[in-house]
C-alpha positions as a Markdown table, in Angstrom:
| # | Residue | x | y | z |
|---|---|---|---|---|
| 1 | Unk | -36.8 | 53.8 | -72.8 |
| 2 | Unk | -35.4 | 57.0 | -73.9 |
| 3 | Unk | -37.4 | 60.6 | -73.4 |
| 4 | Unk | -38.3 | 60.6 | -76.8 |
| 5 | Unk | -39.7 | 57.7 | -77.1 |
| 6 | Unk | -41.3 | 58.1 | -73.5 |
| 7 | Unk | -43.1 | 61.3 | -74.9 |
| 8 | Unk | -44.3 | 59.5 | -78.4 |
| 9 | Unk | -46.1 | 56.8 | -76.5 |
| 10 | Unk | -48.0 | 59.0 | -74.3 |
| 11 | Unk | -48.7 | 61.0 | -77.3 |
| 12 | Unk | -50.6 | 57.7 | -78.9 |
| 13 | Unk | -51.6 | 57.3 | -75.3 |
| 14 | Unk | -53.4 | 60.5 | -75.2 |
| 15 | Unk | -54.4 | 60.4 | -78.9 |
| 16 | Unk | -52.3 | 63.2 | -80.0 |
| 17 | Unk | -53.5 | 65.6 | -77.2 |
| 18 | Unk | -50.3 | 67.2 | -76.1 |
| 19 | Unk | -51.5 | 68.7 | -73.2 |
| 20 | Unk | -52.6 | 65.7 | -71.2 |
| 21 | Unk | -49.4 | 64.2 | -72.7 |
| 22 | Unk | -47.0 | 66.5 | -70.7 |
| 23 | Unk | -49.2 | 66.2 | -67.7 |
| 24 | Unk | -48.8 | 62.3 | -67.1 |
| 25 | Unk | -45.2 | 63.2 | -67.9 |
| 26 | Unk | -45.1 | 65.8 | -64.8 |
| 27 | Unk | -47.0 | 62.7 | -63.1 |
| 28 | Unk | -45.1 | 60.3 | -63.8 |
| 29 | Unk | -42.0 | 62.1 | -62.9 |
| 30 | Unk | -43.1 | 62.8 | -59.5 |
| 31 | Unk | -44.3 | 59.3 | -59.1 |
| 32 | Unk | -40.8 | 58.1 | -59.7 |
| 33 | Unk | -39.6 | 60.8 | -56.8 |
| 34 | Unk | -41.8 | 60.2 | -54.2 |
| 35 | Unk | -41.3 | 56.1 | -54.8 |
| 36 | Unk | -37.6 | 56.8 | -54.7 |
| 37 | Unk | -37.5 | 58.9 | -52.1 |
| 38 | Unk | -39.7 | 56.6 | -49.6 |
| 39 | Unk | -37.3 | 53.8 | -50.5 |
| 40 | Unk | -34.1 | 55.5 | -49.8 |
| 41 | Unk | -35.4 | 57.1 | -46.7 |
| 42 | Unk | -36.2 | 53.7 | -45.6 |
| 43 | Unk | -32.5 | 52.3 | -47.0 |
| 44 | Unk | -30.7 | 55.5 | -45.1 |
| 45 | Unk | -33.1 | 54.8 | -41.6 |
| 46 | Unk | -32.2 | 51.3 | -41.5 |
| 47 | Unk | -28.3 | 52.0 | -42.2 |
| 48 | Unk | -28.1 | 54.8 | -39.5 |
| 49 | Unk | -29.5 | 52.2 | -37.2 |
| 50 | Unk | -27.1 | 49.7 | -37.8 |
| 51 | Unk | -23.9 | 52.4 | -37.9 |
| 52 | Unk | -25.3 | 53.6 | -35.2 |
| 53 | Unk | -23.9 | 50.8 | -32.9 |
| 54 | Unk | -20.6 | 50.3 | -34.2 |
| 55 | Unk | -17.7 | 51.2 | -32.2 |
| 56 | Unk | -16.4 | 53.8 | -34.6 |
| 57 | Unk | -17.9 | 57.2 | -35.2 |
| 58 | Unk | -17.2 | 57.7 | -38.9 |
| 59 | Unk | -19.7 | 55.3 | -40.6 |
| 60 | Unk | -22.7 | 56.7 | -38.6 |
| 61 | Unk | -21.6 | 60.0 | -39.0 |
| 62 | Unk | -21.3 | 59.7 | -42.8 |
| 63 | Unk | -24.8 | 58.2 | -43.2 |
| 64 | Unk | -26.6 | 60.5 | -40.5 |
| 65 | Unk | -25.0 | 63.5 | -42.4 |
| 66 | Unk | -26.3 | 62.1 | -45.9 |
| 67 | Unk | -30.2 | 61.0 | -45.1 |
| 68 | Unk | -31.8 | 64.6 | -45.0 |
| 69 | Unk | -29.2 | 66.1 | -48.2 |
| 70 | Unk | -30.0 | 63.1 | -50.1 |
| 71 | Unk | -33.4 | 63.1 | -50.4 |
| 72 | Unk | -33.4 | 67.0 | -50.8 |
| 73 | Unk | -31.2 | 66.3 | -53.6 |
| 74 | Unk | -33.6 | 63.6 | -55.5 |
| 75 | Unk | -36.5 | 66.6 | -55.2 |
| 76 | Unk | -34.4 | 68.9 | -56.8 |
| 77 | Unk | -33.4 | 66.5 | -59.9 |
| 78 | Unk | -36.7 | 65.3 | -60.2 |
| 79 | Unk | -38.2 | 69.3 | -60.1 |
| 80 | Unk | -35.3 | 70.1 | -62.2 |
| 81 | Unk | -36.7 | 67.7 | -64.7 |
| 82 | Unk | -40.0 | 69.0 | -64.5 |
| 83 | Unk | -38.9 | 72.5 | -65.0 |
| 84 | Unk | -37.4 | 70.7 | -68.6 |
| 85 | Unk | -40.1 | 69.3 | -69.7 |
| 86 | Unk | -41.9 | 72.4 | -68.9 |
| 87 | Unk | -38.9 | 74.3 | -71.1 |
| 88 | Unk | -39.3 | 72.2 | -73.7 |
| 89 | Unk | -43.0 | 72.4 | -74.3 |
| 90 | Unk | -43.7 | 75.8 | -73.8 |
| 91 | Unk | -40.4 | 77.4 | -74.1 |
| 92 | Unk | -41.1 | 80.4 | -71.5 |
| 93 | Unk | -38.3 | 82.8 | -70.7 |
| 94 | Unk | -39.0 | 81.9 | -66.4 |
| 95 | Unk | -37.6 | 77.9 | -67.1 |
| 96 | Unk | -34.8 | 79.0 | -68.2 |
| 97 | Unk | -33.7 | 79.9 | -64.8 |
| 98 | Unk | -34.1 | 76.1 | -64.4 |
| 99 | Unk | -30.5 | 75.1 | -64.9 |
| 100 | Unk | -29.2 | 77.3 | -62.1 |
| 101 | Unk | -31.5 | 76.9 | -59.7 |
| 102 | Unk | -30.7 | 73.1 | -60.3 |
| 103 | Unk | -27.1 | 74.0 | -59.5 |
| 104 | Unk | -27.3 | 75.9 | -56.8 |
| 105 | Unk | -29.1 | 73.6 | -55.6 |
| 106 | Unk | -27.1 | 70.8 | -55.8 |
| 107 | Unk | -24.0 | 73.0 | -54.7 |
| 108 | Unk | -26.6 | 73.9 | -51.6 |
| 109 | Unk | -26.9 | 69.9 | -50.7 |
| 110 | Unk | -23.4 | 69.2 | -50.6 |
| 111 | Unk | -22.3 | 72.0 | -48.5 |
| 112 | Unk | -25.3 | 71.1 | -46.1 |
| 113 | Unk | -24.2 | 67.4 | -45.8 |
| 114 | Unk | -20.3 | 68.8 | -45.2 |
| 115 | Unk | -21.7 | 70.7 | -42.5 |
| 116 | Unk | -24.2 | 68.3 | -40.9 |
| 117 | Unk | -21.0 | 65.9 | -41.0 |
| 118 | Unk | -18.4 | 68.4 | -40.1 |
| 119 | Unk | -21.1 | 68.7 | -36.8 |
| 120 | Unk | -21.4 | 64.7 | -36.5 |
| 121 | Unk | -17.9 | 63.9 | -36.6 |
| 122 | Unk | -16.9 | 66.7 | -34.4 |
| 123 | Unk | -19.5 | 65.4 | -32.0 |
| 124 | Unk | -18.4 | 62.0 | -32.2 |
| 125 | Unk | -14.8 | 62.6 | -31.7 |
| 126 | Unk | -15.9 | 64.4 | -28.3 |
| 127 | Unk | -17.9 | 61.3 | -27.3 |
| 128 | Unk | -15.3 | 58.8 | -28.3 |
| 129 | Unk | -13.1 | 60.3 | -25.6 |
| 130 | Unk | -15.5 | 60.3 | -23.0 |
| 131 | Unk | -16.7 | 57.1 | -23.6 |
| 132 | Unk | -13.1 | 56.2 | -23.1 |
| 133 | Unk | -12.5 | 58.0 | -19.9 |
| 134 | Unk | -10.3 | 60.6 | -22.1 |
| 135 | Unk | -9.8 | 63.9 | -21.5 |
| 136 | Unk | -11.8 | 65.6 | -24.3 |
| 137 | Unk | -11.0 | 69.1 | -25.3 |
| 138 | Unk | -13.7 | 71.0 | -26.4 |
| 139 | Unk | -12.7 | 74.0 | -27.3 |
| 140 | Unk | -10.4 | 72.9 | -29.5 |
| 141 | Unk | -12.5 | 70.6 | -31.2 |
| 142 | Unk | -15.4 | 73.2 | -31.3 |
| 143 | Unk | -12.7 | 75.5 | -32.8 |
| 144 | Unk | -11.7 | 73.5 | -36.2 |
| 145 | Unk | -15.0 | 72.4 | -36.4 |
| 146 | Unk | -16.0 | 76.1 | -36.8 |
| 147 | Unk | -12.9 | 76.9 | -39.3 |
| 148 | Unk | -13.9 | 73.7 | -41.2 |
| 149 | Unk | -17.5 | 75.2 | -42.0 |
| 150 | Unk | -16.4 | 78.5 | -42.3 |
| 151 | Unk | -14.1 | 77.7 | -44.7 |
| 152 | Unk | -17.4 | 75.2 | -46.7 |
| 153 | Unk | -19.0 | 78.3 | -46.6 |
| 154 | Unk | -17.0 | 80.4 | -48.2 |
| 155 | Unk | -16.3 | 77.8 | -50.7 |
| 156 | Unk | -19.5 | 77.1 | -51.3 |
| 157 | Unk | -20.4 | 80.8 | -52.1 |
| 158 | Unk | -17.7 | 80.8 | -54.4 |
| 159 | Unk | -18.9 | 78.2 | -56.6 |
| 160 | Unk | -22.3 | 79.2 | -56.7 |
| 161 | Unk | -21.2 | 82.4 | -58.0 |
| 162 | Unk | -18.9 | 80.8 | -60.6 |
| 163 | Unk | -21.4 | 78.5 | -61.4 |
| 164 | Unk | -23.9 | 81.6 | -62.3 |
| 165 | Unk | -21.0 | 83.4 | -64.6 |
| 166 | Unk | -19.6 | 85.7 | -62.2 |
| 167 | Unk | -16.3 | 86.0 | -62.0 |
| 168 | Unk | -14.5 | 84.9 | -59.0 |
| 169 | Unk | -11.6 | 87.5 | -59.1 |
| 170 | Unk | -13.9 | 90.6 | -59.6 |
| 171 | Unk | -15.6 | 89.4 | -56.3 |
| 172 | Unk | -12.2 | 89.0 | -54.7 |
| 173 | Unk | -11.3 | 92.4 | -55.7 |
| 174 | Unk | -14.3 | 93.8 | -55.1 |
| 175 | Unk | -14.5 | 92.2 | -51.4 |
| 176 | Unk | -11.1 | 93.9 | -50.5 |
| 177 | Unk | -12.5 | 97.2 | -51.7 |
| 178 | Unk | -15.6 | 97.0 | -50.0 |
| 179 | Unk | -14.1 | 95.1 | -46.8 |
| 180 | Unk | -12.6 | 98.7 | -45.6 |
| 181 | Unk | -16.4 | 100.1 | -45.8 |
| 182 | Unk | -17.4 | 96.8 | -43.8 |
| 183 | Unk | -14.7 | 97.1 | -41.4 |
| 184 | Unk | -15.8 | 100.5 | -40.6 |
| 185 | Unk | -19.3 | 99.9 | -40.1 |
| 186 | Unk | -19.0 | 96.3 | -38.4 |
| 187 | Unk | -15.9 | 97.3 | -36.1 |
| 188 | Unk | -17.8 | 95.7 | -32.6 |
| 189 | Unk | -18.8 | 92.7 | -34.7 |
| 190 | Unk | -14.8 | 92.4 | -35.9 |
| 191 | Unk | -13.8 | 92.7 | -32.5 |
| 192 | Unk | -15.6 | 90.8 | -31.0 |
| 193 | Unk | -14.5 | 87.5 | -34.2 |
| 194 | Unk | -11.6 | 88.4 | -33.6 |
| 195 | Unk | -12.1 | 88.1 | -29.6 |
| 196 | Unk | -13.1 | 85.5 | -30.4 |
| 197 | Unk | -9.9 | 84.2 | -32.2 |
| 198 | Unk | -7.7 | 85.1 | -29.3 |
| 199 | Unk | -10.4 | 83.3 | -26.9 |
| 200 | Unk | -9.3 | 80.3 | -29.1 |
| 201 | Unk | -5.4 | 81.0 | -29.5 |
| 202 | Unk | -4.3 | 82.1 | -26.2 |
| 203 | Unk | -6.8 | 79.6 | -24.6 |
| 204 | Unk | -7.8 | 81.5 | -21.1 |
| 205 | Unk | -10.5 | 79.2 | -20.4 |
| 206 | Unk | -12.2 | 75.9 | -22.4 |
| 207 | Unk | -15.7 | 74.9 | -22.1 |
| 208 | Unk | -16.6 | 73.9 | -18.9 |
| 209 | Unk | -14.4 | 76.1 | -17.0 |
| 210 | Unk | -15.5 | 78.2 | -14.0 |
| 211 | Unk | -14.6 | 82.1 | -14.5 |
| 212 | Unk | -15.1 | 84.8 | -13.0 |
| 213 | Unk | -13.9 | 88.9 | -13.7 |
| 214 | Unk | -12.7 | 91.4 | -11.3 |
| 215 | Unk | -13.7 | 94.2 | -13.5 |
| 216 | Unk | -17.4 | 92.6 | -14.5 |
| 217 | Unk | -20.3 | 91.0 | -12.9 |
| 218 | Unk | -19.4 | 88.0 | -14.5 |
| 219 | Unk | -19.1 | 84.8 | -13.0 |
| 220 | Unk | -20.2 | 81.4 | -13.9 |
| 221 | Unk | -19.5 | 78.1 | -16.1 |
| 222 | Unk | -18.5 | 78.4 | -19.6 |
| 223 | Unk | -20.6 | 76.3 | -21.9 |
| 224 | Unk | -20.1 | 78.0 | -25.3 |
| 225 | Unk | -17.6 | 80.4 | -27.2 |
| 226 | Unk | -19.1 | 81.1 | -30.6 |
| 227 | Unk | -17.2 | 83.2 | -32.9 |
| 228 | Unk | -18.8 | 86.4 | -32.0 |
| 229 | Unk | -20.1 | 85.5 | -28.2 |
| 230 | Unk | -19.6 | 83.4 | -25.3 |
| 231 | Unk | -22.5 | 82.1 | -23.4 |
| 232 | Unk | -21.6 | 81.5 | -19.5 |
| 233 | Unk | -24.3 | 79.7 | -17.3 |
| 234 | Unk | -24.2 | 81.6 | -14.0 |
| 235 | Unk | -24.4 | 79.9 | -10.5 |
| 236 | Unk | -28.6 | 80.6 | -10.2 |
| 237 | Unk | -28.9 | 78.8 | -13.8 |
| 238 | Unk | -28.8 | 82.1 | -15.9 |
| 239 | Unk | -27.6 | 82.2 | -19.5 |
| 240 | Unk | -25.3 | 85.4 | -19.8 |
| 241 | Unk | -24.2 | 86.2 | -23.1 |
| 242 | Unk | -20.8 | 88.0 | -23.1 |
| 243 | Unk | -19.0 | 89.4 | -26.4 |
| 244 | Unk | -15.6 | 88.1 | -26.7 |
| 245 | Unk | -14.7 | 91.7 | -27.5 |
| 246 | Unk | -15.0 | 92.4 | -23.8 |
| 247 | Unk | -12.3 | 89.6 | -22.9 |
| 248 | Unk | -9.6 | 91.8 | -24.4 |
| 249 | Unk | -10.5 | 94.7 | -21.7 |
| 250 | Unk | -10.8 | 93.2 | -18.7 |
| 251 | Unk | -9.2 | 90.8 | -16.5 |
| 252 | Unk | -10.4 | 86.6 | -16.3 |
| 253 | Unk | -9.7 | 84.2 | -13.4 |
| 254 | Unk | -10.0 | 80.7 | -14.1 |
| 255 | Unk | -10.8 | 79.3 | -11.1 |
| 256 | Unk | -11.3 | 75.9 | -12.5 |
| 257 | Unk | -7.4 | 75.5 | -12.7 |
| 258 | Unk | -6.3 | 76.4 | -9.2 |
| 259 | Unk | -4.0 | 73.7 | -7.6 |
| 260 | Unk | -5.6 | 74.0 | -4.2 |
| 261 | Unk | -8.2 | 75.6 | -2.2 |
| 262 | Unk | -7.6 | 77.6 | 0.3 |
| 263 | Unk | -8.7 | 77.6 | 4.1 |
| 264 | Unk | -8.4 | 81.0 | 5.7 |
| 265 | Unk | -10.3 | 81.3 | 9.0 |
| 266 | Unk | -9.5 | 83.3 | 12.6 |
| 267 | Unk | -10.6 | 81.4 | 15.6 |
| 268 | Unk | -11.0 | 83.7 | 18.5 |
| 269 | Unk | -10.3 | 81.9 | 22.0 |
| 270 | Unk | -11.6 | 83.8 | 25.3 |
| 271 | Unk | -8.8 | 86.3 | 26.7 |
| 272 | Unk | -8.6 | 84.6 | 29.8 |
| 273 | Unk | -7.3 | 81.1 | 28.5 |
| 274 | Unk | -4.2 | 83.1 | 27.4 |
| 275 | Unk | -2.0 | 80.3 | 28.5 |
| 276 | Unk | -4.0 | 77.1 | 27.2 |
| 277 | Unk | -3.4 | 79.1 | 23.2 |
| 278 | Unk | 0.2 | 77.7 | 23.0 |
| 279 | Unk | -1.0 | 74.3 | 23.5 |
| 280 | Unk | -4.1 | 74.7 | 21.2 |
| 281 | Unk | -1.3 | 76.1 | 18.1 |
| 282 | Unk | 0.3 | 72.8 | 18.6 |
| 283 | Unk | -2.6 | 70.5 | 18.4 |
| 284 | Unk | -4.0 | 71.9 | 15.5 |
| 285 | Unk | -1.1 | 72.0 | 13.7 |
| 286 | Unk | -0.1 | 68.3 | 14.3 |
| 287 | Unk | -3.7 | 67.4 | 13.3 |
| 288 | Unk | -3.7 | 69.5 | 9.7 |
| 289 | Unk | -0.2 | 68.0 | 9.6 |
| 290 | Unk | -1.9 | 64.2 | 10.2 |
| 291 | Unk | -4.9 | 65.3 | 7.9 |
| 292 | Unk | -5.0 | 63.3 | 4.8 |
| 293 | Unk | -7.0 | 66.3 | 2.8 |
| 294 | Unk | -4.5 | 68.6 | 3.7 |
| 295 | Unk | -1.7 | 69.2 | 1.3 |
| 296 | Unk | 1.5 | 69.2 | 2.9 |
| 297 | Unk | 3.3 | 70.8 | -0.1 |
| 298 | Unk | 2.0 | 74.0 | 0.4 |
| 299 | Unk | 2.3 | 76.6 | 3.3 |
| 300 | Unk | 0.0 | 75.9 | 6.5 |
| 301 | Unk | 0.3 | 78.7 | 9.0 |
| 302 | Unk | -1.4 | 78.3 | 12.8 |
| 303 | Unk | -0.1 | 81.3 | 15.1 |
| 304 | Unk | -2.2 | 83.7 | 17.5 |
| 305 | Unk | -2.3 | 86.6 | 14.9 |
| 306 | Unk | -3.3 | 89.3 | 17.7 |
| 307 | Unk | -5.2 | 90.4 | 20.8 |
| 308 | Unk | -8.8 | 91.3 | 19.8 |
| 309 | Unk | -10.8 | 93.4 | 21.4 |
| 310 | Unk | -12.9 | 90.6 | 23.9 |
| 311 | Unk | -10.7 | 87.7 | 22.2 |
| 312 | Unk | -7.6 | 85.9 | 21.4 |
| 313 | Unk | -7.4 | 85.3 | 17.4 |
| 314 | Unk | -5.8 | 82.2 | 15.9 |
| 315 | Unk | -5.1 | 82.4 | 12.8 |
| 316 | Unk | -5.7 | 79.1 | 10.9 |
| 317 | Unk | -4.0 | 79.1 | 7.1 |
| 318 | Unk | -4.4 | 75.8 | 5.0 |
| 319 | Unk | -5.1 | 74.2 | 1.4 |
| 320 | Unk | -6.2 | 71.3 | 0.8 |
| 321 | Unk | -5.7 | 68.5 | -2.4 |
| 322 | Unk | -8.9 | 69.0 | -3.6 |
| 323 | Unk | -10.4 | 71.8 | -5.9 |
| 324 | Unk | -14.2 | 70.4 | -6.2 |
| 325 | Unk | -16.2 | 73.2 | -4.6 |
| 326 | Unk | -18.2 | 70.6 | -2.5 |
| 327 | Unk | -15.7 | 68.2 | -1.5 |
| 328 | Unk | -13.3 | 71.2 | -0.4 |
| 329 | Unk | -16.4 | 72.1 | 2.1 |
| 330 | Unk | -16.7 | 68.8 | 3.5 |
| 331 | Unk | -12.9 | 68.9 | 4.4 |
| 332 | Unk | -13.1 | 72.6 | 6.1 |
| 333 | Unk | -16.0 | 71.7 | 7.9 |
| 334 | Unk | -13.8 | 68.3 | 9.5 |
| 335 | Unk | -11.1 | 70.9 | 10.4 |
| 336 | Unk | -13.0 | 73.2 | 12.1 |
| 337 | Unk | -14.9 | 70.7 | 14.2 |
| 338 | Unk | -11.7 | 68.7 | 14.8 |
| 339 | Unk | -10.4 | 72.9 | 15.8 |
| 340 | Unk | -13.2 | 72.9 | 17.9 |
| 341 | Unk | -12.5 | 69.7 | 19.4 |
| 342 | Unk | -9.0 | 71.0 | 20.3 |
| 343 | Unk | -10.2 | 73.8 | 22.3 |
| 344 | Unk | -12.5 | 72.0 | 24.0 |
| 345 | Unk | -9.7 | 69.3 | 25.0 |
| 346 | Unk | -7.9 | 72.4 | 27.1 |
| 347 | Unk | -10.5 | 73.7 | 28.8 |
| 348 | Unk | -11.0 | 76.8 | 26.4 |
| 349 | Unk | -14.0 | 78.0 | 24.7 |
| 350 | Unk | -14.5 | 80.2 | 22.0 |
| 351 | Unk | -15.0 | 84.0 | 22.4 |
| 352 | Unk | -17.9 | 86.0 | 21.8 |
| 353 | Unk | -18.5 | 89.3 | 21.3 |
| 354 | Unk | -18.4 | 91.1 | 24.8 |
| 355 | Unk | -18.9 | 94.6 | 26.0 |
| 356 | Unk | -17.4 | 96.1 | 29.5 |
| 357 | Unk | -19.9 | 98.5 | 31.2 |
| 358 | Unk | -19.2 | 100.1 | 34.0 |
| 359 | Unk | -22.5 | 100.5 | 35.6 |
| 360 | Unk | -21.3 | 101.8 | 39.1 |
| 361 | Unk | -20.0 | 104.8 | 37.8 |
| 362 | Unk | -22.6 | 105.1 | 35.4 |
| 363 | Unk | -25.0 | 105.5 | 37.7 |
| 364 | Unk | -23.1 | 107.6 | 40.6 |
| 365 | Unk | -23.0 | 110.4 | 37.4 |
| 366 | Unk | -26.6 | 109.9 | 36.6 |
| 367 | Unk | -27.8 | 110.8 | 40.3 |
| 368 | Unk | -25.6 | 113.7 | 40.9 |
| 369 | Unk | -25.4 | 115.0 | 44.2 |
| 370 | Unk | -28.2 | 114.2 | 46.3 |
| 371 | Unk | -29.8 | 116.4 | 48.6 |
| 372 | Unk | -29.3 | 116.6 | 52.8 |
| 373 | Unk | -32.4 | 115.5 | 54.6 |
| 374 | Unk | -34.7 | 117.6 | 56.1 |
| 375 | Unk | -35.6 | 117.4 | 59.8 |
| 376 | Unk | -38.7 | 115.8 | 61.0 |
């Protein structure tokens, strides 16, 4: 049944009342919406269920993506429609703004179902890997998934405006024009994109790498670098928002990709077990030698470093295999009770701190000469 026809039966419907006519139209129109939309709801529900646990990605990505754009899109055709019948009955000068609202519209669906999929697939790339015990890097992921939507974006934009009877090429020109002016006034917010940029190119640290600056109180594991900040979760839980300008003034250490920790501790021995210290060295050097945390690759030093004030320090220089901030404590606290042990195994003990007063002479100064007696 064509529209005409459609409208000349409601019309004998209505008995010529053109009014009521148009109204069951309008009704009728959105009855067909809302029935459609509860059915494809229903269709794209039960599809992202069953995509949903399929071994690949792709398909539940695709149809996750599509369920909110889709019915958004079937609102918009069926308003758009409305809007013409509206047109065509009372020919007002507002409907004709029907047609591009209807277009920007649709152009507004489709480059929110490239994003939401864009966002899917770049999540289920990510879990993929995991699932497959894979080494899944983030940041590069997060980084073409953010050029992929920029770039939808812009695109997006571009049409709209060409769709509206703009012309693309006066906007291009006028955008380089106008950039300088932008460039002025937005010069932190440049810096820090482009920050940003060399975060991603020179690749200092990913997502879920322990940093920490030198030059800034920042410290802490990196969870997200967006194109203008990076958000770092500090050690007491903290979110601390950093501009990626900032990373091109100061200095980074990524501690997540040291080789080795490093044990660096001074044992002090009492001063009078002077000759048991050669045999202590020894010990504890066989035992970081036999010690299957400790790697042998890399320089271990155990010498008596100098005579302390009130003890003998031992200097004890190690790394060990593991870089895991817990494990590495585990293994320091086994060598220094298996130090311990050592000392104890020659008859030493530890020093502590010790002061030498010499309280005879202290107190033949403090009495002074003392009187001659008096006779009785």
């Amino acid at each position: 049944m064509s529209l005409d026809s459609l409208q000349a039966w409601l019309l004998r419907l209505t008995r010529g009342d053109a009014l009521f006519a148009l109204v069951l139209q309008i009704f009728l129109v959105v009855l067909m919406v809302v029935v459609f939309n509860f059915f494809l709801r229903r269709l794209l529900a039960k599809l992202e269920r069953r995509t949903r646990m399929t071994e690949t990605p792709w398909d539940f990505a695709l149809v996750s993506a599509l369920r909110k754009p889709l019915t958004v899109l079937a609102w918009i055709i069926g308003l758009a429609f409305v809007g013409h019948l509206l047109d065509s009955e009372t020919e007002a000068t507002i409907f004709e703004l029907v047609v591009p609202a209807r277009t920007i519209g649709v152009i507004g669906c489709l480059t929110w179902f490239l994003l939401r999929l864009i966002r899917n697939v770049q999540d289920g790339v990510i879990a993929q890997r995991t699932a497959r015990n894979r080494p899944a890097d983030r940041t590069t992921v997060d980084a073409v998934g953010k050029l992929l939507r920029v770039s939808v974006l812009i695109t997006a934009v571009l049409v709209m405006l060409q769709s509206l009877g703009f012309s693309i090429s006066g906007v291009l020109a006028f955008g380089g024009v106008g950039g300088i002016a932008v460039g002025f006034a937005a010069k932190d917010l440049l810096a820090n994109f482009f920050g940003g940029l060399m975060v991603y190119w020179d690749r200092p640290f990913e997502v879920g790498d322990w940093i920490r600056s030198p030059d800034k109180e920042i410290e802490g594991t990196v969870e997200d670098i967006g194109w203008r900040l990076t958000r770092i979760r500090t050690f007491d839980m903290r979110p601390l928002y950093v501009p990626n300008g900032l990373f091109n003034t100061i200095a980074v250490e990524n501690a997540s990709r040291m080789t080795n920790r490093r044990i660096d501790e001074t044992i002090r021995v009492r001063l009078h077990d002077i000759d048991k210290v050669a045999g202590i060295v020894s010990d504890i050097k066989v035992m970081l030698a036999a010690h299957p945390e400790i790697d042998q690759n890399q320089v271990t030093i155990v010498n008596l470093l100098k005579f302390g004030a009130s003890s003998l320090d031992i200097l004890v220089y190690t790394f060990t295999r593991t870089t895991a901030w817990v494990a590495f404590h585990e293994i320091k606290q086994d060598v220094m009770l298996q130090i311990v042990g050592i000392i104890a195994r020659h008859d030493a003990e530890l020093a502590l701190p010790a002061q030498l007063l010499n309280l005879h002479d202290s107190r033949e100064r403090s009495a002074g000469p003392q009187p001659a007696s008096l006779p009785v």
